[in-house]
Every structure is written in C-alpha cells, then in structure tokens.
N, C-alpha and C positions, 0 to 999 in steps of 0.2 A: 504494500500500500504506500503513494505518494504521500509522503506529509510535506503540506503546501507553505507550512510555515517555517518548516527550515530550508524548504527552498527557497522562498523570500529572503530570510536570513542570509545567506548562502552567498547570492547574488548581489550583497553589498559588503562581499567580505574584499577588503585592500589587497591587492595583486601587485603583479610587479608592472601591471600594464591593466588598465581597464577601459573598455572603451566612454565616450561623455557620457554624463548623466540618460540625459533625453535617446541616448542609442538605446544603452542596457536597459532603460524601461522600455522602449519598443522591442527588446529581443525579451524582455521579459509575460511581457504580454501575449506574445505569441506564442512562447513556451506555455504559460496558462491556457489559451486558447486552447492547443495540442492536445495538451495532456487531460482537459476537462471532456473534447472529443474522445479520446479513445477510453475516458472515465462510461461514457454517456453508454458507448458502444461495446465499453465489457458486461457494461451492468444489462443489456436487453440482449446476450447472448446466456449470460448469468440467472437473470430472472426467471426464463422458462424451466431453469430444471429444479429450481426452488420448489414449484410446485410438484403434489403428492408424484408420482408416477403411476399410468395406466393400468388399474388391474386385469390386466392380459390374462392372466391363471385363473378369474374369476367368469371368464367368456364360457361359454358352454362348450365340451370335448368337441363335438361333430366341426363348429365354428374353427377351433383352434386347429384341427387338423389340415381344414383347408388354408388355413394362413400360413401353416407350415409347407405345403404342399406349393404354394406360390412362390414361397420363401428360399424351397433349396430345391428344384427342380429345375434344371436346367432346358432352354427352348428346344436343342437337340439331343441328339445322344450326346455320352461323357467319354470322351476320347479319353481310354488309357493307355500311359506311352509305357516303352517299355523303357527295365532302369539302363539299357546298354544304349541309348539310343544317341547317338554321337551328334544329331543336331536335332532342333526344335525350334517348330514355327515361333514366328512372334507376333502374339498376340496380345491385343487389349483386355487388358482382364476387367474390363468394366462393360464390354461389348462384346467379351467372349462368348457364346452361345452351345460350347461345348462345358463351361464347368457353371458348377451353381450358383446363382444369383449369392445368398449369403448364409455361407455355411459355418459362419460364426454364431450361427445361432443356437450349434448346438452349449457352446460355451456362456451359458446365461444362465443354468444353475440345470440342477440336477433332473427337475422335474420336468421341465423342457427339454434337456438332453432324451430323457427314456421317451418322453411322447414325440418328436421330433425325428429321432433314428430312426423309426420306420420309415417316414417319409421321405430321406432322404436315401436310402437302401433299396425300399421297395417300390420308390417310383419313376426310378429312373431308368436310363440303360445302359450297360454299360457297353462299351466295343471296343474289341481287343484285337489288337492288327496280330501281336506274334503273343506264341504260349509263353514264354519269358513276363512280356508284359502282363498275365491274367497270375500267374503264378504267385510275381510280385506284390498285383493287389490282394490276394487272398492274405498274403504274410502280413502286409498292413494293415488292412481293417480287420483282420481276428477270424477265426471262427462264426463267432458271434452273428458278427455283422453281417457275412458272406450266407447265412442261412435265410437276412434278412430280404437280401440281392433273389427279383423277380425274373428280369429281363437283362439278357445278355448278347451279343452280337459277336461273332469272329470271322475273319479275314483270312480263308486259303487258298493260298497257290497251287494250283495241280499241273504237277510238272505233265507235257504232250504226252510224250510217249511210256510212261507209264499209265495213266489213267486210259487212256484208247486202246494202249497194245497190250497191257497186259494184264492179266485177270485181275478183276475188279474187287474181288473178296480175297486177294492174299494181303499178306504183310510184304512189305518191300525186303527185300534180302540183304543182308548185310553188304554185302557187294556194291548193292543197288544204291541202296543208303551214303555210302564214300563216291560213288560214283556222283553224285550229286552235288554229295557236299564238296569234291573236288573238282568240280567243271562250274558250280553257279554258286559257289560259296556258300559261308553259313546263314549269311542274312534271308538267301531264300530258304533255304533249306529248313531253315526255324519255322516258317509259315506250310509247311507241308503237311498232307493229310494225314502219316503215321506220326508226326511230332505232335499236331494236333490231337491225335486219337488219346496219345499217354499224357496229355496232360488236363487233358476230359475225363478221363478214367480214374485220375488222382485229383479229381477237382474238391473242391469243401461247398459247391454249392446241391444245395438240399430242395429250394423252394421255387424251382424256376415255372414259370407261366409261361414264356416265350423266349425263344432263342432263335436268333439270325443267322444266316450263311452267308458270305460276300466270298463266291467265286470269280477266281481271276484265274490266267494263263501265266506262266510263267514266262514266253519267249513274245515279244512284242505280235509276233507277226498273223498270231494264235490266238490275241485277245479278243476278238469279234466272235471266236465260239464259243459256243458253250460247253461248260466240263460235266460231267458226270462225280455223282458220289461216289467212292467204293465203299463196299459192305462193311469193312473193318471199319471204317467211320462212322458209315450208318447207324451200325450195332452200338456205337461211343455214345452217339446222339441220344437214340432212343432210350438206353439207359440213364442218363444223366435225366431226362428228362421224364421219366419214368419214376424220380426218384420221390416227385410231392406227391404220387396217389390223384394227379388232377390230370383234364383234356388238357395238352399244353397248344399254344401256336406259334409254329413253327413258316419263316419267311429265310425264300431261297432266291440271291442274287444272282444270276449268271450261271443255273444250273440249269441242265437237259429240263423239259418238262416232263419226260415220263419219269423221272427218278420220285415224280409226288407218291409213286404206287410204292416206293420202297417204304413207304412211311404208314403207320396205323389207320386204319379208314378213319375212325373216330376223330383222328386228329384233324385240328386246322390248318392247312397247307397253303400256303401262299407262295405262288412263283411269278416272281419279278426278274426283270432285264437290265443292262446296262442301258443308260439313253445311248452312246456309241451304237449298241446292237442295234436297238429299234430302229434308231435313223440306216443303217446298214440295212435291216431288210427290210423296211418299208423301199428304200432307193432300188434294192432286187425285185420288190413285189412290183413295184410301177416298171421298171425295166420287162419283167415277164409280160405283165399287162400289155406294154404297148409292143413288144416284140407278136403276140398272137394277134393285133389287133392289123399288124401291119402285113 
C-alpha cells in the first residue's frame, strides 16, 4: 500500500540537485494523479472477488455435469502424441480444438475433481497415430482413469504387399517383421497391424463404446486404395471391444467395404473414405459414364 504522506514528505527532502519549486509540484501532481489511477483500477478488479463466490456445488448434479461437459470436452478428437515424437505442430493453445477447453478444472477441490473425471474421460476421444503413443497415455492417466476412457480412435499403416499377398489371418513372421523394419524403418513399422494387434491385446481399456480405424497405405503410390483388415487384428478389435458387455460402434476409414461382414451383425459398423478417394472415384465414375455414353 502507497502511503501518500511520506510520499509528500519524501519529495521535499534536500538533494544534491532538485528541480524549482513550481516543476517538483507539477511532477508531483502527476505522480498523484498516477498513482490515484491505478489506486481507482486495482480497487474495481479487487472489489468483485470481495464478494461471496458462486455456489457452483449447490447447482443440481444433472446441471453440473453439463457444465463440466462444456468445460473439458474438446470440439474434436484429442490428438495423443507419442513421447518419441521428434517434432510437434504448433499450436494455439487457446484455439486448439484438439485439447480441452479447461482442464484445470479438475484442480478446484476434491468434489469436482471425482464429478468432473468422468466427463473429461468419458466424453471425449481419444486418437492415437502409433501404439507407443496409447501405451504412454495409459501409464499416465492410471488404470483408473483408462476404464473411464469410452471412445478411442487408431491410425494403421498396412504395409501393400502383405495385406493383399499374403494371408490375411496369419501373424507376420519374424523374417517378415525385420524385413520391414529394415526397408521402411521403425516409425512405420510402429503403426502396423501386428504392432497394433499387441498392444490392443495389452491395452487397460475396459469400457469402450466406440473405437475408430484410420486406414492408410504405407507407399505413396497405394494411398487411393483401400486396405483390408487381417483376422489377427480383427480378433484384437473384437475382443477389446467385447470387453464392456455392450453393442459397441465401430467406424472404419479407408477400409474395403466388405470387411463390415468381418464384424458382429449386432454391431454398429460404419464405413467411411478418405475425401482423396471419393474425389478419385467419383472422377472414375464420371470418366466411365461418359466413356459409355460416347
């Protein structure tokens, strides 16, 4: 706190140099002036938290849940990176639409933490480009948490000529396996459908409702097809997702469409394209059209 009367004092103390009378009271005045502003303008940034604060905890649950629900749900999915990932976009973290508006809120005390974790757990989604990255967030948010986790989404590369040429229901052979990791390195190699499968198999999620496929090609030239699932993944899927006792729904990116039949009739199957593909055959379909028409 300013005390204005030893400032007064202050500014008639003898120097070795002091400007005339009539200046130091114009510089004095305006130091008053100054300081009575920023007095004016701590006090009405001060005043409002004087008052009680909002009994938030007194709202009715059903109310509070949807303000949580606003709170830490983020407008898309929740991009998890993985921890090896040698670079990272940059973004606005006040415009990011990949992580939670304000996940601070679990830190507000205890009782909004426990009503709050659901909402931030089980209403989001999470996607996960390589198994390293899903691994890592299991280790982080706990056990606990991870049972809390509904919706989840992953990212596999199906190397060509395995998935086309060679039987769809084996495991890749050891051979097979080095051969890969030694022609397209580890970073694709990590997004594969047998690296995928073991760590679906070892996963700690318990409660899942729906889980994503993002199929891609691993060689450029390849990416306008579509991959098929192999069995051994299939069977990963289905288990994991078999694991809450519920119909789950299940969305597949850039997958064949008969591979829906690999899946439980019961289930909700959803098959979706790349836009690349679409606009690719939609430009085949019109090229067929006017080739018959000519």
């Amino acid at each position: 706190m300013i005390n204005i009367s030893n400032l007064l004092d202050r500014s008639f103390q003898p120097a070795a140099w002091q400007p005339p009378l009539p200046h130091r009271e114009g510089l004095l005045t305006a130091l008053l002036y100054a300081t009575a502003r920023r007095y004016n303008t701590l006090l009405q940034e001060v005043t409002p938290h004087s008052a009680p604060p909002f009994p938030f905890l007194r709202l009715p649950r059903e109310l509070r849940d949807e303000i949580y629900v606003y709170a830490l749900c983020a407008p898309a999915y929740i991009e998890v990176e993985s921890p090896q990932a040698l670079t990272r976009p940059c973004q606005d973290l006040l415009t990011n639409i990949h992580k939670p508006p304000t996940p601070g809120l679990l830190y507000v005390n205890k009782q909004v933490h426990a009503e709050a974790v659901e909402s931030l757990y089980g209403s989001n989604t999470f996607r996960f480009q390589k198994p390293d990255a899903m691994r890592a967030f299991e280790a982080r948010v706990g056990r606990a948490n991870c049972t809390r986790v509904r919706r989840i989404g992953i990212c596999v590369l199906f190397p060509d000529n395995y998935v086309d040429d060679a039987k769809a229901g084996e495991w890749p052979s050891r051979g097979t396996a080095f051969g890969y990791h030694k022609t397209m390195g580890l970073v694709l190699w990590n997004s594969a459908p047998a690296t995928w499968c073991m760590a679906l198999k070892s996963s700690r999620f318990e409660q899942l409702t729906w889980f994503g496929v993002e199929g891609d090609r691993m060689w450029r030239w390849a990416r306008l097809g579509k991959s098929r699932i192999p069995l051994f993944l299939r069977d990963c899927i289905v288990e994991l997702l078999g694991r809450s006792g519920r119909l789950p729904r299940i969305d597949l990116m850039g997958i064949r469409d008969q591979d829906r039949n690999l899946f439980p009739e019961e289930w909700d199957v959803v098959m979706e394209h790349w836009v690349v593909y679409k606009q690719e055959a939609e430009r085949l379909r019109i090229t067929v059209e006017n080739s018959r028409s000519a």
